[in-house]
C-alpha positions in Angstrom: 0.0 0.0 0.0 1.4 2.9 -1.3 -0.4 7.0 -0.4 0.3 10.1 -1.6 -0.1 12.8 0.7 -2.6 15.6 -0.7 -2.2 17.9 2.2 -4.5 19.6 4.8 -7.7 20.2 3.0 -10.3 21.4 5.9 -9.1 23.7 8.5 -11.9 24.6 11.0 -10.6 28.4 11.8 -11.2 29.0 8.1 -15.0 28.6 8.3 -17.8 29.4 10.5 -18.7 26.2 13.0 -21.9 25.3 13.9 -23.3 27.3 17.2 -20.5 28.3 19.4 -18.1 25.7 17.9 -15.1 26.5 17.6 -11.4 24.8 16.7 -10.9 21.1 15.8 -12.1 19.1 13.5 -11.4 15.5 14.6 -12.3 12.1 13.4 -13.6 13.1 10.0 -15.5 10.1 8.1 -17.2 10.1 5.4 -21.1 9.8 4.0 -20.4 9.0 -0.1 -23.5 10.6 -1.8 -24.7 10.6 -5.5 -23.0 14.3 -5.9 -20.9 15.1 -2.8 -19.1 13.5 -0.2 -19.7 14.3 3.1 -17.2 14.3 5.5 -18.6 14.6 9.3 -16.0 15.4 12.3 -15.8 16.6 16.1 -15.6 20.2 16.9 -15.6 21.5 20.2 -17.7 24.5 22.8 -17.0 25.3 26.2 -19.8 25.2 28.6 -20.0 27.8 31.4 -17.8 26.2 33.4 -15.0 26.9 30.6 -14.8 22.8 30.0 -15.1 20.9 26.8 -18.1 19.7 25.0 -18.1 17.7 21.9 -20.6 18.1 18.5 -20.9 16.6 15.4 -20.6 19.0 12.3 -19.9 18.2 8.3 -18.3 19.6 5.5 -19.1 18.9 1.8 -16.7 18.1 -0.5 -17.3 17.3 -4.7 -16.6 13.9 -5.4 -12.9 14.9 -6.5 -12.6 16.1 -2.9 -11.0 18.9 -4.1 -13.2 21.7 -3.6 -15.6 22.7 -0.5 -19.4 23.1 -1.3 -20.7 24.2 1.9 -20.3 23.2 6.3 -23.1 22.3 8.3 -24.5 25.6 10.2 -26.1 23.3 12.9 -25.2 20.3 15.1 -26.1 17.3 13.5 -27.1 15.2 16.5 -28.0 16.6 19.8 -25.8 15.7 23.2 -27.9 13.5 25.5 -29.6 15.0 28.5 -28.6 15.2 32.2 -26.9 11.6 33.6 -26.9 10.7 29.8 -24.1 8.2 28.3 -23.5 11.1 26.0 -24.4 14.2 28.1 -20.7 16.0 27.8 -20.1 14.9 23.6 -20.0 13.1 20.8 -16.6 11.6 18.9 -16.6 10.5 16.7 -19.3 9.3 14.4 -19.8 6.5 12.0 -22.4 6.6 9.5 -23.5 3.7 7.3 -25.6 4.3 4.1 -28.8 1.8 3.7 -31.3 2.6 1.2 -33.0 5.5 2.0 -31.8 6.0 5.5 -27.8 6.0 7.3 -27.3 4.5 10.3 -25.1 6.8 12.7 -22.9 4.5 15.5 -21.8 7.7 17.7 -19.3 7.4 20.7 -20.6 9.1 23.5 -18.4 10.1 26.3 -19.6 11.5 30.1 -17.1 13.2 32.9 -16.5 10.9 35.1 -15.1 12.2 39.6 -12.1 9.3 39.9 -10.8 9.2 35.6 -11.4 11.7 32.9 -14.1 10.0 31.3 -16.2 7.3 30.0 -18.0 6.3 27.1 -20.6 3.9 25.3 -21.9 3.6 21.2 -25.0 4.8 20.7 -27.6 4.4 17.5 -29.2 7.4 15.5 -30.9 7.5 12.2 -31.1 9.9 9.3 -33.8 10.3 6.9 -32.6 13.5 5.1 -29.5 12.3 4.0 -27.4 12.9 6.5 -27.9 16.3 7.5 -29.6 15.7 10.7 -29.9 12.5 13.0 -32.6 11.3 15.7 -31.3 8.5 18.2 -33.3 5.6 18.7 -33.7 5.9 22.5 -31.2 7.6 25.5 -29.0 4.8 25.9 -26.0 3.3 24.3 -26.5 -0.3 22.0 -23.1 -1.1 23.4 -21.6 -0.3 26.8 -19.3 -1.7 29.7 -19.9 -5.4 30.2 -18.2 -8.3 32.1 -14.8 -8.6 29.7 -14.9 -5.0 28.6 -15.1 -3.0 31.8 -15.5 0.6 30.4 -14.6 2.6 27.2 -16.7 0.9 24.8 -15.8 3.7 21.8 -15.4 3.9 18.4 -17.0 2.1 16.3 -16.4 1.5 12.8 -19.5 -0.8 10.6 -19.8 -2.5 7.6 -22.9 -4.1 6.3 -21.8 -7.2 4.2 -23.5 -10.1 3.6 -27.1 -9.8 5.1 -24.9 -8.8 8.8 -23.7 -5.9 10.4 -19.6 -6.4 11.5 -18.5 -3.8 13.9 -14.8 -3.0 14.5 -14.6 -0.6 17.9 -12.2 -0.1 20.8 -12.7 -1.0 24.8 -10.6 0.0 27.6 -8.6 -2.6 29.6 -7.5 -0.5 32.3 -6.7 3.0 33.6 -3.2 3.7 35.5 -0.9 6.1 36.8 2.1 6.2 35.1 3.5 8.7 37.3 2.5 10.2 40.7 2.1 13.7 39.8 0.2 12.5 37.1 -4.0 12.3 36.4 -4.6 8.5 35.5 -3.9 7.4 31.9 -6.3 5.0 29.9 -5.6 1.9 28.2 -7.0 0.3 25.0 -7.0 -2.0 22.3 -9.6 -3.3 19.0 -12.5 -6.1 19.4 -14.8 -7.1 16.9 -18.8 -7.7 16.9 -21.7 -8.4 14.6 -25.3 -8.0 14.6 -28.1 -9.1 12.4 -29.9 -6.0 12.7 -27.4 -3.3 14.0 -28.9 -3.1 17.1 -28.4 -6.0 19.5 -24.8 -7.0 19.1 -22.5 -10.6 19.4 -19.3 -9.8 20.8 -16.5 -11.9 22.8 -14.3 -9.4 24.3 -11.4 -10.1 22.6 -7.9 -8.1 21.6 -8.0 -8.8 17.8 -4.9 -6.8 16.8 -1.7 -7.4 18.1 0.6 -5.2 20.4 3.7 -3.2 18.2 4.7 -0.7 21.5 3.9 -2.8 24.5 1.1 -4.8 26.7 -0.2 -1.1 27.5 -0.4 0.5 23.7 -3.1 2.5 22.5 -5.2 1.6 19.9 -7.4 3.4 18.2 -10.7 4.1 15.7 -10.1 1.2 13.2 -11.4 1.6 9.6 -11.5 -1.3 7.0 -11.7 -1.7 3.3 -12.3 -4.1 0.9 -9.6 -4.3 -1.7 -9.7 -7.4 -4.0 -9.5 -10.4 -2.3 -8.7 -8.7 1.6 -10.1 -6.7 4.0 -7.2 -3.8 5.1 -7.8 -1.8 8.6 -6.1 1.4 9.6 -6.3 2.5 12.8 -3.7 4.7 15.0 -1.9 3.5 17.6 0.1 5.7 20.3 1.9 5.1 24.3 -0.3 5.1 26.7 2.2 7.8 29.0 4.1 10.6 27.5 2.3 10.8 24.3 1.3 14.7 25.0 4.6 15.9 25.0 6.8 13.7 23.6 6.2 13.3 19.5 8.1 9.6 19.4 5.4 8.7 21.5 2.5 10.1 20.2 -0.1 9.0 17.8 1.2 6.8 14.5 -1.1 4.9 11.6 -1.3 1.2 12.1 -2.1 -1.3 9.8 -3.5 -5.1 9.4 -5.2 -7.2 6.8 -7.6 -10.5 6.7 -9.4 -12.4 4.9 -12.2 -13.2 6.8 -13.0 -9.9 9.0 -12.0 -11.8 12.3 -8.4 -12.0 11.7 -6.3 -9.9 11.6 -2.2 -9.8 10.7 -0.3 -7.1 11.8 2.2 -4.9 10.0 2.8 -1.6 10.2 5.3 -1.5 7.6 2.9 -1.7 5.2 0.9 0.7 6.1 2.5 2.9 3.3 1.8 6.3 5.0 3.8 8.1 8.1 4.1 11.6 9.3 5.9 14.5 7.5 9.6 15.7 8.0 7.5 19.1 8.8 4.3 20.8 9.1 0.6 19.9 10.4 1.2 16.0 10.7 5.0 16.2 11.6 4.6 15.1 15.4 1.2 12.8 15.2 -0.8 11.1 12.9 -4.3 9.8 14.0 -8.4 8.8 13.3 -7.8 8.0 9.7 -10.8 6.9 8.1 -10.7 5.0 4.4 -13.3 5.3 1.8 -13.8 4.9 -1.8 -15.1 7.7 -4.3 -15.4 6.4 -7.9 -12.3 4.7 -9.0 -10.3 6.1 -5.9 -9.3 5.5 -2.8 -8.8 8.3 -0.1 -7.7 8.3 3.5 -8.4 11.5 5.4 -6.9 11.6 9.4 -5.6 14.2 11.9 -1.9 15.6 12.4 -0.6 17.3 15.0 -2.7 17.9 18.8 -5.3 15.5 17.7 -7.1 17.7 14.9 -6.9 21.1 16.0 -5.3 22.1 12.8 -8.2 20.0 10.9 -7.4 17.0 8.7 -5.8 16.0 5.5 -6.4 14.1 2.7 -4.2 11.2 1.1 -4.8 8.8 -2.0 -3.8 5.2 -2.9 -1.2 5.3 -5.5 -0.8 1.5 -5.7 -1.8 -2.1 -4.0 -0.7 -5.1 -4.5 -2.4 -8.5 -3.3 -1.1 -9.6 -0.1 -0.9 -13.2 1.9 -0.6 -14.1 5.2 
């Protein structure tokens, strides 16, 4: 796998955000429509206490993703009420297209006193392609359970073969690395299906292997079909250190399969790695594959995790690959 960098192609400072959004545009994935692609991502507000909250806007791109036909003026899912899974944001989201609906898995995420933060998936549908999404009840469609004890975040879906398969990412642990230091999460990639994207089979299992250590990061898997394989990206990062050192911050992983379940590892293939300088010199992260036509793109963050926005890169080359 060979990609050719196309550069930053949305920076949120150059465009008017939704509300009181402002900064960031992280996690951007893609809804492929007849004359655009739409390309949702998490932006950021403060509340009146001066923290974080996290929304759900779009930008539209033509289908040679090289020009900008308009950004979403609203919100395109509301935060969930008080004591709500997804009361404090949403990031990111993953839409699937299905006749004349998309299916929206969203991560939502909820301050927590003793750790920064949990989260759970959550379900919403769209009937006007995409613009807006209703949820299909307060709660998550997959949370914390026996094997996976918190951090249940996300997902990535395909719908292949009269079944739903979901790649996502569960937390194993939170630590402190230091003793000066807040408590630091771990977490790695499982896998589940569903018959009707709802009610979900899953085992609890690590499905891709370990490159840093027991305690690596991994992060927002997407796959692609290409011939005969299924390839996944994903980012991968330390689970200490990673904020101010660049070695050990955010870097694209990669793994193939042939039957969705899995998966070999090897990063050296992943054909993509950040630049000698500028916007994704220090960190590369949340890439998200797609195909437009007769291409395939990757779009993913750079440097502090998407404040800068995200860039685009295309697949030069492939070649078949064996296990």
């Amino acid at each position: 796998m060979k990609w050719q960098k196309l550069g930053l192609v949305f920076t949120p400072t150059d465009h008017k955000l939704p509300g009181n959004c402002f900064g960031f545009a992280q996690s951007p994935q893609t809804l492929v429509l007849d004359d655009r692609v739409r390309v949702y991502f998490s932006t950021r507000e403060q509340d009146n206490t001066g923290k974080f909250l996290s929304h759900i806007a779009y930008v539209d791109f033509n289908l040679q993703m090289n020009t900008i036909l308009a950004v979403s003026d609203q919100p395109v899912i509301a935060l969930g009420g008080l004591g709500c899974f997804d009361e404090h944001g949403i990031f990111p989201i993953n839409v699937v297209k299905l006749e004349d609906k998309v299916l929206a898995y969203t991560t939502g995420w909820n301050r927590k006193v003793s750790v920064s933060a949990d989260a759970s998936i959550g379900l919403a549908i769209s009937t006007d392609h995409g613009k807006s999404f209703e949820k299909v009840g307060k709660g998550p469609v997959l949370s914390a359970s026996l094997k996976e004890p918190f951090l249940v975040a996300d997902a990535f879906v395909i719908y292949e073969a009269n079944r739903y398969h979901m790649w996502y990412i569960y937390g194993t642990k939170w630590q402190k690395f230091a003793e000066d230091a807040p408590p630091d999460r771990v977490y790695k990639i499982a896998y589940a299906s569903s018959n009707d994207g709802m009610h979900w089979q899953r085992d609890g299992k690590q499905i891709i292997a370990d490159r840093v250590n027991e305690d690596e990061c991994q992060a927002l898997p997407t796959v692609i079909k290409i011939g005969d394989l299924y390839h996944m990206y994903f980012c991968y990062r330390h689970a200490y250190g990673f904020r101010t050192n660049s070695d050990l911050a955010y870097r694209i992983g990669y793994a193939y399969s042939a039957d969705l379940k899995s998966w070999t590892r090897n990063d050296s293939l992943a054909g993509i790695d950040v630049s000698g300088e500028g916007w994704d010199s220090k960190m590369q992260c949340y890439p998200h594959v797609f195909r437009v036509q007769d291409k395939v793109y990757m779009l993913y963050n750079g440097n502090e995790f998407g404040r800068h926005g995200f860039g685009l890169a295309v697949l030069e080359q492939s070649a078949p690959l064996t296990s």
